[in-house]
N, C-alpha and C positions, 0 to 999 in steps of 0.2 A: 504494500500500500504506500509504503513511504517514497520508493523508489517513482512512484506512479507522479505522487507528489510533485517529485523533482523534475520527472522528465519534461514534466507540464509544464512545471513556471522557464525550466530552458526554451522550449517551444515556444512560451510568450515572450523571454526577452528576446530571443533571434525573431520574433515575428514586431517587434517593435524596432530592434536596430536594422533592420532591411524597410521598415515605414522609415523610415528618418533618411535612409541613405537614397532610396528610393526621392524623398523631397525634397533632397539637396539635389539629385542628376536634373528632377524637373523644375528647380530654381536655374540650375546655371544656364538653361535655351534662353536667350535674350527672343523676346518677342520682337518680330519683325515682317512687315510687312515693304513686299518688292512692288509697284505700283508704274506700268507703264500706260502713257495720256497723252494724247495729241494736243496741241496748244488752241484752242478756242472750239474744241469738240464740247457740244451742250451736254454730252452724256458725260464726258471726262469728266467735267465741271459739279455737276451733279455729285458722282462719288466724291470726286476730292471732301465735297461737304461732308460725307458720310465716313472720309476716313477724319477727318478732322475731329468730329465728333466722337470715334474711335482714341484718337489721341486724348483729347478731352477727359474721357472716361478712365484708360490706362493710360498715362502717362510714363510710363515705360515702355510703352510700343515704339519700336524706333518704323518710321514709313520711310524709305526709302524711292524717290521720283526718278522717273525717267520719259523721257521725253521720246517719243518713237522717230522724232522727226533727224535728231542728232545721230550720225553713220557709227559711232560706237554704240550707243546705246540699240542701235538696230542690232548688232552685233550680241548683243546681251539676250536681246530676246528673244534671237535666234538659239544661243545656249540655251532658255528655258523653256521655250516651246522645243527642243530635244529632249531636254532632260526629263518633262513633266509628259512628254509621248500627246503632245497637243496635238488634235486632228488637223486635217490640212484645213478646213475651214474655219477656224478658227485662230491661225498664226496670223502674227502680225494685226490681228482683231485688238482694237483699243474702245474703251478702258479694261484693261487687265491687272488682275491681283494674284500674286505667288504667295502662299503662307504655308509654313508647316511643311506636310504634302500633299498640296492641295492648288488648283487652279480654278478662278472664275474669271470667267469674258465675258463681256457685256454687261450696261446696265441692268437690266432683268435677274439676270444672271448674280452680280453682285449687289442689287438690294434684295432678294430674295435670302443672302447668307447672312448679311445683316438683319434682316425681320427675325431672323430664327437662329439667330446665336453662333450660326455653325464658324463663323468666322473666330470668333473667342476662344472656339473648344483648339481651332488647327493653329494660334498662335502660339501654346504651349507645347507642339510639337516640333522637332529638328528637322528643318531643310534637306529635299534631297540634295546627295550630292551631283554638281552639276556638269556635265559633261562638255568638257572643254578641247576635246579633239578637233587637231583640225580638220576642215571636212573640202572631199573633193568640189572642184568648182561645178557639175553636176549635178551634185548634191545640194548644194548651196543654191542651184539654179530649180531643184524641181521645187523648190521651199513655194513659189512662186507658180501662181494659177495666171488666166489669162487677164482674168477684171484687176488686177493688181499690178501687171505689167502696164496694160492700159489706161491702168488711174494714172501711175505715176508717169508716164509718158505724158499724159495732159497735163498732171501738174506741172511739168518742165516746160 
């Protein structure tokens, strides 16, 4: 009986020192949000309010902006639409948010995770890692459908 005793309050301290070490791993994810927006896009404009208000609330969230318009940051989001396995209809779709492991395009899209939380639950998770090979010109080329070659050719 005694032994029974013992085993049990071990079991409760190793199930409280794995609770604590457990809360320190999910302290040290700095919450962050990666946020790519075209510059006078009324949808962009819309979320920014929405992550502002995010900021607001936790103030630890660090938002990190990126402008789709700028050739590196094209570049970046070429990396995370890889990484994140984003379908081809949707790369290069702004307004865009990376959290955790998690992606949402469009405003629909991300007010919908804000109404319901889901964006809070994916800031306390870790980023994937991001795949930063380089990639054949090809490949860089099929990223690109036809209504995207011919935006940007008008917009030139």
């Amino acid at each position: 009986m005694r032994s029974n005793k013992n085993l049990l309050k071990i079991i409760i301290i190793l199930l409280v020192i794995s609770f604590i070490f457990l809360q320190i791993g999910l302290a040290s994810v700095k919450p962050e949000i990666i946020y790519f927006y075209s510059p006078g896009c009324s949808s962009c404009l819309k979320v920014e309010k929405y992550l502002y208000q995010v900021k607001k609330e936790y103030p630890k969230v660090s938002i990190k902006f990126y402008s789709i318009y700028e050739k590196e940051n094209q570049r970046i989001r070429m990396i995370y639409d890889k990484t994140y396995n984003v379908p081809q209809n949707k790369k290069f779709i702004v307004p865009a948010i990376f959290v955790g492991r998690h992606y949402f395009i469009g405003e629909k899209d991300i007010e919908k995770i804000l109404n319901e939380k889901i964006l809070y639950k994916a800031l306390g998770e870790e980023f994937l890692k991001l795949d930063t090979a380089p990639k054949k010109p090809e490949e860089i080329l099929s990223n690109f459908d036809f209504l995207v070659v011919l935006s940007a050719g008008l917009l030139d």
